[in-house]
N, C-alpha and C positions, 0 to 999 in steps of 0.2 A: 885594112883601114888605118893601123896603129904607125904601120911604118911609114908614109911621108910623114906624120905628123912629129913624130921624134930623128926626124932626118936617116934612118937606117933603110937598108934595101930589104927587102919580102924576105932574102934568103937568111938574115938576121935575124929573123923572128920566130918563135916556135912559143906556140899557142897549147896549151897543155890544161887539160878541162879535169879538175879535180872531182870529186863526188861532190855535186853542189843541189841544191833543194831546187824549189819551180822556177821558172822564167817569169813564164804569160808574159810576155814580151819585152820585162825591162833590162833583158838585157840586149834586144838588138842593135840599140847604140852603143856607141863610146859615151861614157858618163863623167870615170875617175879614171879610167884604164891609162891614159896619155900622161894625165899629174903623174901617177905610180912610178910609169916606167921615165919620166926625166928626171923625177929623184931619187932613183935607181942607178941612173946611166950619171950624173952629180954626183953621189957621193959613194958609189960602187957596192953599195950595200939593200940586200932584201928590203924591198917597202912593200908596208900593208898599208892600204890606205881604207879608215874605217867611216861611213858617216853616222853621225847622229839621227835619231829617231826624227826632231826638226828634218833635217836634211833631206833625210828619205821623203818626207812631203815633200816640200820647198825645190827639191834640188833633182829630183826622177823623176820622171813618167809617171802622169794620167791618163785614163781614157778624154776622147775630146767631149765635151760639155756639148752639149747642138738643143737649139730650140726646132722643133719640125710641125711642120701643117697637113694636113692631109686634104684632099682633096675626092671624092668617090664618086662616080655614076651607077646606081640599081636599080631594077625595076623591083616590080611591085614582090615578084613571085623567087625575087633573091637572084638575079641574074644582074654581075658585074656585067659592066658596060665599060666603064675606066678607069683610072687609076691612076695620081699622083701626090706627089711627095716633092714636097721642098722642105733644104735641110739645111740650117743656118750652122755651122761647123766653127768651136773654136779652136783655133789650134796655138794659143797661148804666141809663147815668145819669138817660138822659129816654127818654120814649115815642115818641119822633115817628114812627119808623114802626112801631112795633111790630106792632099789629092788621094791617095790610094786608103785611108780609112775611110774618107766621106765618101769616096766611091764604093765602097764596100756597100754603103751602109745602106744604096738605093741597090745594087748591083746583088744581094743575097737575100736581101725582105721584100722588096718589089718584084722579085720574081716569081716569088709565090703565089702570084693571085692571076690567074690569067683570062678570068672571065669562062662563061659558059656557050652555050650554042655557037653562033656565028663568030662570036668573038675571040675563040680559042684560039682560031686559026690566025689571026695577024693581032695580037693585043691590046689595048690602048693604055701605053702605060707610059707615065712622063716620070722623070726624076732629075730635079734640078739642085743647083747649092750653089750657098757661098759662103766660102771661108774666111774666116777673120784673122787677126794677131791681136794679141790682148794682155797687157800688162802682168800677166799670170804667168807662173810654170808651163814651159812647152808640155804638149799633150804629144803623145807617140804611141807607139803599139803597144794592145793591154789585150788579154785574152779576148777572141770578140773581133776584133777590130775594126771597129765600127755596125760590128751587126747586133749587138745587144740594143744599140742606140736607134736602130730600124723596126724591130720589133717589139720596141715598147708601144710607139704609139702605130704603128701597123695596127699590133693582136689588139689593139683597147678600139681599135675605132673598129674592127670588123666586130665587136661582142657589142659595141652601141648599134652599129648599122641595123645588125639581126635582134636587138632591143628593139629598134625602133618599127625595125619591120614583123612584129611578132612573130621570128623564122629562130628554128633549133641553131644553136649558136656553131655546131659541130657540121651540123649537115651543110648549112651558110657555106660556111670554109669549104669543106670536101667539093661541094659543087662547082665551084672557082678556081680548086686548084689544082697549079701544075701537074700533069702525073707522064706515067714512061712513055717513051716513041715522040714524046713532044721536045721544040726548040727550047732552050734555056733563053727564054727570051732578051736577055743580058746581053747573052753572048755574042750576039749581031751589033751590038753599039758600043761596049764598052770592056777593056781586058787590063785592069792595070795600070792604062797609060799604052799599053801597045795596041798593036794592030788587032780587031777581033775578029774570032774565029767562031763560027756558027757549032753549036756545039747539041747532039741529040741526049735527055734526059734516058741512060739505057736502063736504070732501076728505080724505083721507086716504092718504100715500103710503107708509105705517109698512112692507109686506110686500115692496115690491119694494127698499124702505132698506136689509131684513133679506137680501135674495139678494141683491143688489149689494154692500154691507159686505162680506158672506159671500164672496165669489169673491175678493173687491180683495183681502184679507184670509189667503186659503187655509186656510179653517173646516174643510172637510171633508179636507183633503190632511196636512194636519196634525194632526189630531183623530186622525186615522185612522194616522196610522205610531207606531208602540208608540218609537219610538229617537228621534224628533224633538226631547222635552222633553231630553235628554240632550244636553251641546254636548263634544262629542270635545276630551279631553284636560284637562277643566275638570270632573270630577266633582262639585268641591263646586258648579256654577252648575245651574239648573235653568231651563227655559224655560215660556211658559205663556198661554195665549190667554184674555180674558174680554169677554166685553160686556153690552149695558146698553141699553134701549130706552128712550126720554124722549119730552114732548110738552111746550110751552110756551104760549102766547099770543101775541097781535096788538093792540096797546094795549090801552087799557081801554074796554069799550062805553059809551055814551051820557056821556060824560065828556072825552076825547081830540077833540080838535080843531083843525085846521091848518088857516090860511089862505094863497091863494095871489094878487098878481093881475100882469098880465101887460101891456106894453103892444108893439104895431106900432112899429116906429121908420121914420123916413122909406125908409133903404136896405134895408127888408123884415128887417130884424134884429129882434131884441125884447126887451124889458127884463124880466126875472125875477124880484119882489122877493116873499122867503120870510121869513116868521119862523121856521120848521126851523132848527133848531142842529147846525152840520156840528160834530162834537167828533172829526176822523179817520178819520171812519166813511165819507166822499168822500159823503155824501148832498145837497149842491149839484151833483155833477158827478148823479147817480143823477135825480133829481126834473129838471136840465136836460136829461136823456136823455128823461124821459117828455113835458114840453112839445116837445122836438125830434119826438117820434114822432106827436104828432097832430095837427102842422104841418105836417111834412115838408118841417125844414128840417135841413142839418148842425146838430152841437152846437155847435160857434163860433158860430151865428148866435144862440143864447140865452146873454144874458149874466145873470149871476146877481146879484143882491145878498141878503145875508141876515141877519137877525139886528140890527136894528139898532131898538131900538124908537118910534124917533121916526116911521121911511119904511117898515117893512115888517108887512105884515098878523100878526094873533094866531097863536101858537100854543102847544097847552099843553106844550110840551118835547119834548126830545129823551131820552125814556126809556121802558120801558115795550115796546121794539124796536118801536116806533110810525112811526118818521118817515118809511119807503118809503111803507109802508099809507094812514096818515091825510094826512100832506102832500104825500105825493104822488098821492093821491085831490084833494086842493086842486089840485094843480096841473094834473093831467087836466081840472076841471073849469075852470076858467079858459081852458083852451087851447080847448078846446073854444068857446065863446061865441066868444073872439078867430075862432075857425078859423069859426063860422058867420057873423061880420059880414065875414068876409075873401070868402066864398064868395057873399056878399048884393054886395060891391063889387067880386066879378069879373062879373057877372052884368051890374049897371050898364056898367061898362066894355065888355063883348062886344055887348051892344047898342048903345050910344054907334057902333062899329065897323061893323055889321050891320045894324041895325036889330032886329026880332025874332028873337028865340031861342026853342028848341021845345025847353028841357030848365030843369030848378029847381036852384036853388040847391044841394040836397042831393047832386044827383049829380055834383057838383065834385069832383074828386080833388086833393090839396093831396100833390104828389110837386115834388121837385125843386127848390125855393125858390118852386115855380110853383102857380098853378091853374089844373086842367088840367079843359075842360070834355068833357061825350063826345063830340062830332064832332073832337076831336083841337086845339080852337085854347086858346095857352095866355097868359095874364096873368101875371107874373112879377110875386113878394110886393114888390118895388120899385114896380113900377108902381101895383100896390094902396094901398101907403102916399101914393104922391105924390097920385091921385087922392084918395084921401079926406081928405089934409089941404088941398088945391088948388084944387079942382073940383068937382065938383057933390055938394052935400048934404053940406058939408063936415060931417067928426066925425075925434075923433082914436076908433082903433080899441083897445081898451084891456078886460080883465074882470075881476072879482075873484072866486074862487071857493072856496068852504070845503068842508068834509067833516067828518063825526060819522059814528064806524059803530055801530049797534046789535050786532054781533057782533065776537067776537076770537077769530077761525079759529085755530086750533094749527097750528102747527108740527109735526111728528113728524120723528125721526130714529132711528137703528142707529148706536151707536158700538161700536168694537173696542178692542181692546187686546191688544200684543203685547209679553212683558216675561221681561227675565231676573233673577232670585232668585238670590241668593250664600247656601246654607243654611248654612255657616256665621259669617255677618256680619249675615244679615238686610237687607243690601242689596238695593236693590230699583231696576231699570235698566230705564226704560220703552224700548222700541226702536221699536214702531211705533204711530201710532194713525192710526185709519181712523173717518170720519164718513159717512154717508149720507144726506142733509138732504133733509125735502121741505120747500119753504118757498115752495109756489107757485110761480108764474113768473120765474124770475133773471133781472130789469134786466140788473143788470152783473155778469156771470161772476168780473172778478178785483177787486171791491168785494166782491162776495158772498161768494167764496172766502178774504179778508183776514180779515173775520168769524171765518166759522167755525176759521183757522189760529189768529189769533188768541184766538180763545175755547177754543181746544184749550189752547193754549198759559197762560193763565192756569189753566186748570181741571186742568193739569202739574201747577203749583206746589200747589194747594187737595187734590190727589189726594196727593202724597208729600214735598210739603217747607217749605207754605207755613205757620206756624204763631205763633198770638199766646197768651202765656203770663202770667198773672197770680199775684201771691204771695195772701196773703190780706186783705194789706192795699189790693189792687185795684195793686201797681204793677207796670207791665211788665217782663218780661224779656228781649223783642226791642223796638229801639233806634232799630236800623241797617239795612242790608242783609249787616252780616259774620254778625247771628246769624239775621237773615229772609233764606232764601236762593228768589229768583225763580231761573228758568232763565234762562240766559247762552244767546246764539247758538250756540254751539259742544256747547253740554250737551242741545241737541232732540233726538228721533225722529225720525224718519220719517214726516213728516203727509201724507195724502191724502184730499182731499174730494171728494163724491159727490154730485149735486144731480140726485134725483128730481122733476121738475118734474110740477106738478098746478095746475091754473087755479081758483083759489078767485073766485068767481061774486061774493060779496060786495066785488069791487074791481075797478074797471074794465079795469084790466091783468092781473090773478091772482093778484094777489102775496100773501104772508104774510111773516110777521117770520123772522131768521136770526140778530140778534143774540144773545138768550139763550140760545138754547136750545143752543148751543154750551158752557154750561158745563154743562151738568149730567150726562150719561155718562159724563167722562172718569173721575172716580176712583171708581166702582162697577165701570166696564170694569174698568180696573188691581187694585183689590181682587176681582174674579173670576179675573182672570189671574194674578195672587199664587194664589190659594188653588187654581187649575189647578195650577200649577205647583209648589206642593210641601204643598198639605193643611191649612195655616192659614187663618185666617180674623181678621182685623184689622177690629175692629168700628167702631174710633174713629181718624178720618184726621187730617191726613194719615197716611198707610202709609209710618213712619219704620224705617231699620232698629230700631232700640231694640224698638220694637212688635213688628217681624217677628221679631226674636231670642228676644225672651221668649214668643209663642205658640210658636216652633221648640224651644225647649228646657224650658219650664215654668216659667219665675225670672220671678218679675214682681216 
């Protein structure tokens, strides 16, 4: 992208990715990258180019503002009938992502409700929009992208609908939604901007998400005591349970692709060069854990490089909650080649020893730094390397291996919320949130689990305090972080996660994405467990006291 813009050709450029902290999207653009390097290539010297805390608002990426309508047909006895959504989408100064966040944002949350009996089979679901330009800071990719903005008032109208129709707010949902062997109803009309591709739901772990939350949680222990919302000696606080069922995606099909390749080092070690962008998300230790597993060597023994565009193979980024899925499907596959010339030059070796052997190559078991053939004699990945760079048939042992998926498996999860209300302040104090993710098979349990804390924990702030304010002349009124207020360490709940694991077939290990889909429940959960807890209903987030005070008493 950088080179027309400074007039140099691709092969001038080399893109070199330091240890740097989260993305969540703002760095899929060019922002400063271009100023930098023409007052670099000007006056031949290193430029940092830094911005002000101002600037950071003002001058980067927001998620897009959207006002949305809901639309729903039910019968009496909780049976969707239809479904739609219009989504009014700002997308500030320039378009750049306009079209594919607001298409997210019908294309991951209108999916989920596909209706019952008759109507499961062909769905009646509309999603329409229109996008604006607005005197404002362009709006572009923010963790999410654009599905936090579906499931806010998605999850709050399906918990009114089941209000209104005196129906369990949990069983409502499960009854209507998508589940495995079914069409991704999306996927017939809309891909992106590309051509779409009918696409079958093969996993699904949404109902054991929904009794797992539910216990972690104590849904029915607590639902059920008439004195629990009530907290002794504190009349005016009131307590109050809400949740929220979401689904996401697994990069983008026929589009997303990650290269991996791999080389034998002489002491049976191996060289790991990725173009995956680790942004804190540990996805270099993650993707070394899957070539360690179909070598069966320790993880010390794969050293990683990554990200560096001169030495390490293509990939299309790290966005999308792509990089387990698609790069490390590259790296599966590279291990793999490495692991069958490994298995071809212990085979040589045992013979050289023996003479003839009475088993193939395939039934090599690569345990223990070693390969182990089945009469029990074993070649150690040392020995491997020395013969093949030494001795007969010399080759250095080495494979590159890429990955494109025609599908993007969803994600499902059950988030909770457990929250206390101050009725006469409108305060509002989230105390616990409870997540229950099926995201496939978890690599790494406290990778996986950082995610999801972390995506709880941002989707805190988007649910009750996180908020960007403009006059009419488009100029901000948050700054800073005195009047944008994130959560402080000391100001969290109570987080716990829950990993429903399910082997999604379309990935050679099972995996599915866990990045996003971590933002989208939390503040539907919270605006149900508000309106649990003392009868309001706060249509426009975050859920600020000011908001909860004027539904509590009628002043708006």
């Amino acid at each position: 992208m950088i080179a027309p813009v400074i007039g140099l050709p691709v092969k001038r450029i080399r893109v070199i990715k330091p240890r740097v902290g989260g993305a969540f999207g703002g760095k899929q653009e060019l922002l400063i990258e271009d100023v930098a390097a023409h007052l670099t290539i000007a006056t031949g010297r290193p430029v940092q180019f830094v911005y002000t805390r101002e600037e950071e608002f003002i001058a980067s990426r927001s998620r897009h503002p959207m006002r949305i309508r809901m639309k729903t047909g039910v019968k009496k006895d909780g049976t969707m009938t239809a479904n739609e959504m219009y989504a009014l989408s700002d997308t500030g100064a320039n378009g750049a992502h306009a079209l594919t966040v607001t298409g997210n944002t019908g294309h991951k949350a209108m999916a989920l409700y596909v209706g019952s009996g008759p109507y499961r089979e062909s769905p009646n679901i509309r999603f329409y929009a229109d996008i604006v330009y607005t005197n404002t800071p362009p709006s572009g990719a923010y963790r999410g992208y654009g599905v936090p903005q579906g499931y806010w008032p998605l999850e709050r109208h399906m918990e009114k609908i089941a209000h209104a129709l005196d129906l369990d707010p949990l069983e409502f949902r499960m009854k209507n939604a998508l589940r495995a062997g079914e069409i991704h109803p999306f996927s017939v009309a809309w891909s992106e901007g590309r051509d779409p591709v009918p696409e079958i739901i093969q996993t699904n772990g949404l109902e054991e998400c929904v009794s797992r939350g539910k216990a972690a949680i104590g849904w029915e222990q607590k639902l059920s005591d008439k004195n629990w919302q009530d907290v002794p000696g504190a009349p005016y606080l009131k307590r109050g349970l809400g949740a929220a069922l979401v689904m996401q995606g697994t990069a983008i099909p026929y589009l997303d692709m990650g290269g991996a390749s791999l080389k034998l080092n002489d002491d049976g070690s191996f060289n790991l060069l990725i173009g995956a962008t680790d942004l804190g998300t540990g996805s270099d230790t993650v993707l070394a854990q899957m070539a360690a597993e179909v070598l069966g060597v320790p993880l010390d023994d794969i050293i990683v490089y990554s990200s560096d565009t001169d030495f390490t193979p293509f990939d299309k980024g790290a966005y999308a909650s792509s990089t387990t899925y698609i790069s490390g499907a590259a790296v599966v596959d590279a291990a793999n080649k490495v692991a069958d010339s490994m298995r071809d030059r212990a085979v040589l070796i045992l013979k050289s020893r023996a003479g003839e052997v009475d088993f193939n190559p395939d039934e090599i078991e690569l345990s223990n730094s070693c390969a182990i053939a089945p009469n029990g004699q074993a070649v150690s990945l040392e020995e491997i390397a020395l013969h093949s760079l030494h001795h007969a048939n010399q080759e250095q042992i080495m494979a590159v291996g890429s990955f494109v998926s025609p599908v993007s498996p969803p994600p499902f999860a059950a988030q909770f919320a457990e929250v206390t209300v101050d009725v006469e302040t409108g305060q509002v104090v989230v105390d616990r949130l409870v997540m229950a993710v099926d995201a496939g098979v978890i690599v790494n349990p406290v990778t996986a689990s950082g995610q999801v804390e972390g995506g709880m924990t941002q989707a805190l702030g988007y649910a009750v305090s996180e908020e960007m304010v403009y006059d009419e002349l488009g100029v901000a009124r948050e700054k800073d972080f005195r009047d944008y207020h994130i959560f402080e360490a000391h100001e969290m709940p109570v987080l716990e996660t829950l990993f429903i694991e399910t082997f999604e077939p379309s990935h050679p290990f099972g995996v599915k994405a866990v990045a996003e889909i971590t933002m989208d429940g939390v503040a539907p959960a919270v605006g149900n467990a508000v309106f649990n807890a003392c009868g309001v209903n706060v249509d426009q987030n975050p859920i600020t006291p000011e908001k909860v005070w004027q539904e509590l008493t009628g002043k708006k």
